[in-house]
C-alpha positions in Angstrom: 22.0 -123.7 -98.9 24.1 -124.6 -95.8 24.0 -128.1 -94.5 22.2 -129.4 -91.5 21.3 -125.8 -89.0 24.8 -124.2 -90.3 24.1 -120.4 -90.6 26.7 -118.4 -91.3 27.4 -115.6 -88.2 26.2 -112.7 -89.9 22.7 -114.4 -90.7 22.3 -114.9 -86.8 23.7 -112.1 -85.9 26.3 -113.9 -84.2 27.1 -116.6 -82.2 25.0 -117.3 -79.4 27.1 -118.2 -76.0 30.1 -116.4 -78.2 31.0 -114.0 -75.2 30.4 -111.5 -78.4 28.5 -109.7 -80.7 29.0 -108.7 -84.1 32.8 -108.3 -85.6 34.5 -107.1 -82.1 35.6 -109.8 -79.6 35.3 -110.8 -76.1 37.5 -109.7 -73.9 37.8 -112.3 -71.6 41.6 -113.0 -70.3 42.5 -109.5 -71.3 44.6 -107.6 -68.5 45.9 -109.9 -66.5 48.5 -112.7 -66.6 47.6 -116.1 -66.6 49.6 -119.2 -65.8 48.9 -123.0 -67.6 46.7 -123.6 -64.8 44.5 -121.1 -65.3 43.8 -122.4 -68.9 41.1 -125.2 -68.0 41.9 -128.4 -68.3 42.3 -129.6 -71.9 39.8 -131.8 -72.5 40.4 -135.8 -72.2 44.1 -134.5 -71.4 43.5 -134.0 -68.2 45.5 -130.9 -68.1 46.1 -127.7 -70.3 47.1 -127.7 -74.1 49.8 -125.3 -73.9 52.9 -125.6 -70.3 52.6 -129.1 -70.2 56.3 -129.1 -69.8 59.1 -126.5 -68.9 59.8 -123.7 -71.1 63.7 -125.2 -71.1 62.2 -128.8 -72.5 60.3 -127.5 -75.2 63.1 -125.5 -76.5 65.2 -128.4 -76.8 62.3 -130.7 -78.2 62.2 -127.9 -80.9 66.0 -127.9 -81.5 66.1 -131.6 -81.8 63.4 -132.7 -83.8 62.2 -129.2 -85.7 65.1 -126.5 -86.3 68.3 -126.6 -84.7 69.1 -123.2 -86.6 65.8 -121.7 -85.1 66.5 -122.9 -81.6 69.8 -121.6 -81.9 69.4 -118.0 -83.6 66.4 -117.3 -81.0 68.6 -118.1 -78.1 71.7 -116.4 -79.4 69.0 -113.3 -80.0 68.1 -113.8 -76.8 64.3 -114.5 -77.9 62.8 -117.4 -76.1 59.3 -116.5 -76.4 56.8 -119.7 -76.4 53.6 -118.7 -77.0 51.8 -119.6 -74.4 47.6 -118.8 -73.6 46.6 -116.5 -76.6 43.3 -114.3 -77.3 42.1 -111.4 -79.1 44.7 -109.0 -79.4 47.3 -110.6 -76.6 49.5 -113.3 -76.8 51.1 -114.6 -73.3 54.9 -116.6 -72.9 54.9 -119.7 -71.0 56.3 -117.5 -67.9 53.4 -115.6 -68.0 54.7 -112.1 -70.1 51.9 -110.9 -71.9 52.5 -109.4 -75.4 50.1 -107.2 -77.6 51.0 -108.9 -80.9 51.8 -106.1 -83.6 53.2 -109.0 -85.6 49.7 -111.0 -86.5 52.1 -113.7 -88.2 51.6 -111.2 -91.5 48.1 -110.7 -91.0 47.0 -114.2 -89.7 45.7 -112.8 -86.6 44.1 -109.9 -88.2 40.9 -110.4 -86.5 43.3 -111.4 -83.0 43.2 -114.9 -81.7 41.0 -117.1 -81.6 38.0 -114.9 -82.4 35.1 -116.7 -80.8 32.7 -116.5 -84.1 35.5 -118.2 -86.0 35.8 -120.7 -83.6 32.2 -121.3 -83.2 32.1 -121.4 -87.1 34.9 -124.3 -87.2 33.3 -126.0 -84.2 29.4 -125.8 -86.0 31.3 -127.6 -89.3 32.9 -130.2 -87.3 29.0 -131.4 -86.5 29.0 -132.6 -89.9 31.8 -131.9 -92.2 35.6 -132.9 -92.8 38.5 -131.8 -95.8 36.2 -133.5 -98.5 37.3 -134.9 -101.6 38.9 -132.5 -103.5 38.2 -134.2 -106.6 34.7 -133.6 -106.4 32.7 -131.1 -106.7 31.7 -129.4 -103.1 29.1 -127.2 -101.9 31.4 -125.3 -99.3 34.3 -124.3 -101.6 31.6 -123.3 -104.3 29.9 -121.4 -101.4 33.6 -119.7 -100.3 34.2 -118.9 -104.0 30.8 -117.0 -104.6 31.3 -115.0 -101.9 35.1 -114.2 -102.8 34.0 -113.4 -106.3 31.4 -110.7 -104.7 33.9 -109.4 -103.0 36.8 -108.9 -105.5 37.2 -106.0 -107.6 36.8 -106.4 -112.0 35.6 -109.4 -113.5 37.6 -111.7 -110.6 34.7 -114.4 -110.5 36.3 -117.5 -110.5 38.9 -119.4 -107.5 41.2 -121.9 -107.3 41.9 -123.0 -103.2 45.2 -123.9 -101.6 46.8 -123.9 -98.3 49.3 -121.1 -97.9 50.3 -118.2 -100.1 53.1 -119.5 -101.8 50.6 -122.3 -103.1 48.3 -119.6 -103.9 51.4 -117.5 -106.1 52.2 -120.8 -107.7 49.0 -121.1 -109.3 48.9 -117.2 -110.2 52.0 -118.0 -112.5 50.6 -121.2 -113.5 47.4 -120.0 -114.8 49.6 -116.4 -116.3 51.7 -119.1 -118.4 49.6 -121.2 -119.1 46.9 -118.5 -120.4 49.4 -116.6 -122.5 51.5 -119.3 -123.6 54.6 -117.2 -122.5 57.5 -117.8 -120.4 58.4 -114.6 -118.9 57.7 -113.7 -115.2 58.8 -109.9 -113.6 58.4 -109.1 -109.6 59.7 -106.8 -107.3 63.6 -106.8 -106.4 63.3 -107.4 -102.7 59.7 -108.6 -102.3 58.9 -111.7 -101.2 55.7 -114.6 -102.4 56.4 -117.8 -100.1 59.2 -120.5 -100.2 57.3 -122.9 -103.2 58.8 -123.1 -106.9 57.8 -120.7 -108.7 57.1 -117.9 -105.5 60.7 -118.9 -104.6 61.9 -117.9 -108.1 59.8 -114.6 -107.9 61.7 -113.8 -104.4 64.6 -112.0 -103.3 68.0 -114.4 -104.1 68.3 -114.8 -100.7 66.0 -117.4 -100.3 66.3 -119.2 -104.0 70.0 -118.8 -104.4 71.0 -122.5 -102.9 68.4 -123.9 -104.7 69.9 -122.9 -108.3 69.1 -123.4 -111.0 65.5 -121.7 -111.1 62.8 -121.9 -113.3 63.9 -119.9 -116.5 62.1 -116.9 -117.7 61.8 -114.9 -114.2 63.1 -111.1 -113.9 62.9 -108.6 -111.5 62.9 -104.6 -111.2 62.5 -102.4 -108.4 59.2 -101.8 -106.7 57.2 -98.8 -107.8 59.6 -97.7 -110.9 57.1 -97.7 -114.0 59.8 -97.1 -116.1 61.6 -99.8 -114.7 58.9 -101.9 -115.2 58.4 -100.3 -118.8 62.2 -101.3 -120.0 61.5 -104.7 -118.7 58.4 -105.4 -120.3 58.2 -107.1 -123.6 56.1 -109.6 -125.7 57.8 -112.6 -123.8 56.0 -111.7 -120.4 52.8 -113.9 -119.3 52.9 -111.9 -116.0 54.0 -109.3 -113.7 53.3 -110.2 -110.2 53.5 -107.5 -107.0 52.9 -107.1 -103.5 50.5 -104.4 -103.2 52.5 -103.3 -100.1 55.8 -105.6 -100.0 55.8 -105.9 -96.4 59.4 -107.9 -96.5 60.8 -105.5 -98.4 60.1 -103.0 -95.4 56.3 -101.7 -96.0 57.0 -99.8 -98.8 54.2 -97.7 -99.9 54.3 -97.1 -104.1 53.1 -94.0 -105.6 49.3 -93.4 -106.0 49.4 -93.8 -109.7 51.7 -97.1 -109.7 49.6 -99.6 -110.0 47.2 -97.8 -112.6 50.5 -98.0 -114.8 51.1 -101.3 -114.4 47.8 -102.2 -115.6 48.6 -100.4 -118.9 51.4 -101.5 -119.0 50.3 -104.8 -118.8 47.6 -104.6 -121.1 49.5 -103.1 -123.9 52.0 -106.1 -123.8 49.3 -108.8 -123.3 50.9 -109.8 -119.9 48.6 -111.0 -116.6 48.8 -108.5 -113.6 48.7 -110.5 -110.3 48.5 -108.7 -106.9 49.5 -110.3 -104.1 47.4 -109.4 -101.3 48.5 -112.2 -98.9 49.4 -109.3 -96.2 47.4 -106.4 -97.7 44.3 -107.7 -98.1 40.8 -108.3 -95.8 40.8 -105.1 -94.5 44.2 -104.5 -93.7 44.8 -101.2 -95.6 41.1 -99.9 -94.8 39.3 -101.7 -97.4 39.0 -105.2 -98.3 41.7 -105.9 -100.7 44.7 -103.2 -100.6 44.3 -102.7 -105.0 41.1 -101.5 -104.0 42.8 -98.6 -102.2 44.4 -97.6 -105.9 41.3 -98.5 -107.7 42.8 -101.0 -110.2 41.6 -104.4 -110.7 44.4 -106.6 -111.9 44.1 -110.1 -113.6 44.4 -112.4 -110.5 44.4 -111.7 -107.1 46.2 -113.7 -104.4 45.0 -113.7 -100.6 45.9 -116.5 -98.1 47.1 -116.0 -94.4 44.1 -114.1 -92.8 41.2 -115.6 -94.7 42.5 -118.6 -92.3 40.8 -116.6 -89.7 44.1 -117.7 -87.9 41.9 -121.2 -86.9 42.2 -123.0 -90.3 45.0 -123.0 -93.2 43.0 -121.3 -96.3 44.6 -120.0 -99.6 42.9 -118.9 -102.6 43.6 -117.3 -106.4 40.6 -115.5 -107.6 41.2 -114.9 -111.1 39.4 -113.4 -114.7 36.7 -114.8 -116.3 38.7 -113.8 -119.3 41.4 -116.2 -118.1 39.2 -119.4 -117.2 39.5 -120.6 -121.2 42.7 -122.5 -120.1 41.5 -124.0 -116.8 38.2 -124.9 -118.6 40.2 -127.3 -121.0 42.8 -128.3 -118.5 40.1 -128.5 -115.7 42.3 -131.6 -113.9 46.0 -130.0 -114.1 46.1 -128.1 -110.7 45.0 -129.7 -107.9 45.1 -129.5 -104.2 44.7 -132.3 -101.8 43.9 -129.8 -98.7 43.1 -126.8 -100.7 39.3 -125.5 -100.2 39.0 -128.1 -97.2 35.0 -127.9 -96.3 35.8 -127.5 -92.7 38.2 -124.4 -93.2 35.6 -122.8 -96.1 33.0 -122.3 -93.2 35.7 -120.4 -91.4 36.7 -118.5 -93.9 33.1 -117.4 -94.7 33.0 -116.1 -91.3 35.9 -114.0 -92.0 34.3 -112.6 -94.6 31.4 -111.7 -92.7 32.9 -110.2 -90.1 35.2 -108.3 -92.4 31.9 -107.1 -94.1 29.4 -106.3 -91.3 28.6 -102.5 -90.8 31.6 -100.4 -89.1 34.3 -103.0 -89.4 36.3 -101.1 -92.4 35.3 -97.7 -90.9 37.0 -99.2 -87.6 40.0 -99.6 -89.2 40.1 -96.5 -90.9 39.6 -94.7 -88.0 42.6 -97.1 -85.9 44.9 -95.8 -88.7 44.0 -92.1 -87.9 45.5 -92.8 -84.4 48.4 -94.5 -85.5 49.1 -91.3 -88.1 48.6 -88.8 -85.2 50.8 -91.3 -83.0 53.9 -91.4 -85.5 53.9 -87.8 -86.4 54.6 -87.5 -82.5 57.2 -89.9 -82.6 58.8 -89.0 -85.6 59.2 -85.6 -83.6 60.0 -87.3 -80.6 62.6 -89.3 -82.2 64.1 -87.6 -84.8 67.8 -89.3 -84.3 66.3 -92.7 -85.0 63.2 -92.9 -86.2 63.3 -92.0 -90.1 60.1 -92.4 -91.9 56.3 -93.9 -90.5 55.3 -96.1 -93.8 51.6 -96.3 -93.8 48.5 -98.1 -95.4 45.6 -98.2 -93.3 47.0 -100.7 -90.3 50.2 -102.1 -92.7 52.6 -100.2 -91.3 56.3 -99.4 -90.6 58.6 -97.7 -89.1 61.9 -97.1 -91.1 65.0 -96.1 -88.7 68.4 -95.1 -89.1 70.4 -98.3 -90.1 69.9 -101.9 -90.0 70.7 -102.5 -86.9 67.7 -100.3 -85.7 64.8 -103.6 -86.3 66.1 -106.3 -84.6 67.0 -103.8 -81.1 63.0 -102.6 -82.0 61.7 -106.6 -81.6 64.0 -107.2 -78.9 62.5 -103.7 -77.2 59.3 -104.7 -78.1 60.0 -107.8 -75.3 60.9 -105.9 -72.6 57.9 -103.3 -73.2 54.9 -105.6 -73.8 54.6 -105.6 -77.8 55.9 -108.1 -80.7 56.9 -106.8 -83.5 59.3 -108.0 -86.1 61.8 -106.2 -88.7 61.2 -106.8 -92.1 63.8 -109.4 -93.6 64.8 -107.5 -96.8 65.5 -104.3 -95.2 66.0 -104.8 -91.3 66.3 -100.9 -90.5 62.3 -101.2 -91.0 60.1 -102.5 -87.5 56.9 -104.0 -89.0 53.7 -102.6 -86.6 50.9 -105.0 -88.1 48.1 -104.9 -85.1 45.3 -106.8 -85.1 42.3 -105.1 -87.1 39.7 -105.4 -83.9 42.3 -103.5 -81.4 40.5 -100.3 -79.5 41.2 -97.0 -79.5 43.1 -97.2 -76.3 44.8 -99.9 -77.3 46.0 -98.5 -79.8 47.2 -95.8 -78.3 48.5 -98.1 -75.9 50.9 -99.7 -78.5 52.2 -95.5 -80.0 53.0 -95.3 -76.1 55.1 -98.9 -75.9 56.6 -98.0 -79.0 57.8 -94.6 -77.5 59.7 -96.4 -74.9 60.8 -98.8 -77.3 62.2 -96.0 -79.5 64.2 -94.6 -76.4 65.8 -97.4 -75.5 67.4 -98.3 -79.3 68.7 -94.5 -79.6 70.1 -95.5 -75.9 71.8 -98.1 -77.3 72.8 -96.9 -80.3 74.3 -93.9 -78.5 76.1 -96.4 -76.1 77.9 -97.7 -79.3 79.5 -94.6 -80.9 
């Protein structure tokens, strides 16, 4: 029962005063440009939360005192975006440029900014709540967990909370090794599972190399080769973990029957099947967890990043019953300070309403129709640059001619209203991840931005031979 008058949005059928009803947002803002003093005035500030100084300032502040490299590579880029006012699908630059965010921070911002249900839900919680003691046992991460369990595929009943994904993938190989008793870890040449220990060791070498030597017993093979996978697999490995779409490695879509092959092959050896649905899952490949898509249910599955409801940090591993023996006996060897804090479980349970209330997943569906009909144009349009549209529901990419081709597509993207970044591992790939609430229009909006944007890198490419 929820504390105190709490009920959850989909109980009152949303929040009253929201601007809102249901999953789709308010559309205040929307169309126009607005300056720091059109924000209001920032509470006991006096003045706005975001331009209280000069874009110029701020970008030094940064360099100085967060990441001189940052600073620097953005400017060199010629990138000096500050994000500014921000809401539903729109972000705006301290200058006032207005941006449809095709980016979402990796899904973050998959139900846009500052969604005014999952504001009101974190506003309602700070009546009464805080991070609690994660020690104890709480109402609101037992609440969150239930409700996670529901929705996960298999026998995926039981949670441990975190704050971001690479927390999240630690505990995944955590609770592979410690349930097997086995060393051995296998991932995806060229994917990617956060910056911590262990993710780091399952990574591409170009983020662990300087950090050598790595936890022994981790191997990699390339993504959607079973009988890669097959030659690497042995009685050594407690786990195989993938992306269910890496999107770092470029939005690579595996074969239909991939993922039912690593599940035998998995369960022939022994070894734990993790998913990493950090990017792919809560509705971002038309259903609410990307596996679901292949109709596998692995061993533990991984989701972080937009079960923040972009609002409140919010990681989780969802796991097997048939794995809990360990955790049962060691109940006190992972913990979390942060992880499962009460305030952010009420805004995650509104993301999961919202992700489950009549039409949403049908909405998404139908937003990728329009972005399938869009790319076949452009790939007709643009047939000198524009190589292959990579496609999951809304995680998508577009793969171009050579690794140039991304970073002109974000730095397009600037000068014709859209942000959208190139996936790391393979830069010749533009990453198009929109918010999930986007209309129609605006969807179409975007296949016409990214026409433009198209024209101008075979401009400049042409420019260069």
């Amino acid at each position: 029962m929820a504390p105190g008058g709490f009920g959850k949005g989909a109980e009152e059928g949303g929040v009253a005063g929201s601007g809102g009803t249901g999953w789709r947002r308010r559309r205040s803002g929307a169309g126009k440009t607005l300056s720091a003093a059109d924000e209001g005035t920032g509470g006991e500030f006096g003045m706005s939360l975001v331009g209280r100084d000069d874009k110029e300032r701020i970008i030094e502040r940064f360099s100085r005192h967060v990441s001189s490299g940052k600073a620097r590579f953005f400017r060199e880029a010629g990138i000096d975006f500050v994000f500014g006012h921000r809401e539903g699908i729109y972000v705006w630059d301290l200058d006032g440029r207005r941006l449809i965010n095709c980016h979402c921070n990796g899904g973050v911002f998959n139900l846009g900014h500052r969604h005014p249900r999952v504001v009101a839900a974190l506003r309602r919680a700070l009546e009464e709540l805080d991070i609690g003691n994660h020690h104890l046992i709480s109402e609101h991460r037992a609440l969150l967990a239930e409700r996670l369990a529901e929705l996960s595929p298999g026998d995926l009943n039981r949670v441990v909370f975190g704050v971001g994904g690479g927390e999240a993938v630690d505990t995944a190989i955590k609770l592979a090794r410690g349930h097997t008793g086995r060393p051995g870890i296998i991932s995806a040449r060229g994917g990617y599972h956060g910056h911590t220990g262990f993710a780091l060791a399952a990574g591409d070498p170009k983020y662990s190399d300087p950090f050598r030597p790595l936890p022994p017993g981790f191997r990699q093979v390339p993504f959607g080769d079973l009988e890669a996978l097959k030659e690497a697999m042995d009685d050594s490995v407690a786990g195989v973990i993938f992306e269910t779409v890496p999107a770092t490695l470029g939005i690579v879509v595996p074969p239909e029957d991939y993922f039912a092959g690593v599940r035998e092959l998995c369960d022939r050896h022994g070894a734990v099947m993790i998913i990493d649905e950090v990017q792919t899952g809560l509705g971002r490949c038309g259903a609410v967890w990307g596996i679901d898509t292949y109709g596998v249910a692995p061993d533990i599955l991984v989701t972080a990043k937009g079960l923040s409801g972009g609002i409140y940090p919010m990681a989780a591993t969802v796991y097997s019953d048939a794995l809990n023996p360990f955790l049962d006996a060691n109940p006190f060897i992972h913990v979390s300070t942060f992880g499962g804090a009460e305030l952010g479980c009420w805004v995650a349970l509104e993301v999961l309403d919202i992700l489950t209330e009549e039409g949403f997943l049908e909405h998404v569906r139908e937003l990728a129709a329009v972005f399938e009909k869009g790319f076949r144009e452009l790939l007709a349009a643009h047939p000198g640059v524009l190589v292959e549209a990579r496609q999951r529901g809304l995680m998508m990419g577009l793969k171009m001619a050579n690794d140039l081709c991304g970073p002109l597509m974000t730095l397009a993207g600037f000068r014709h209203g859209i942000l959208t970044i190139y996936a790391n591992n393979d830069t010749s790939v533009s990453q198009i991840l929109p918010p999930l609430v986007m209309e129609a229009r605006e969807a179409e909006a975007v296949i016409e931005a990214l026409d433009g944007m198209l024209a101008e890198v075979e401009r400049t490419l042409g420019a260069q031979e």
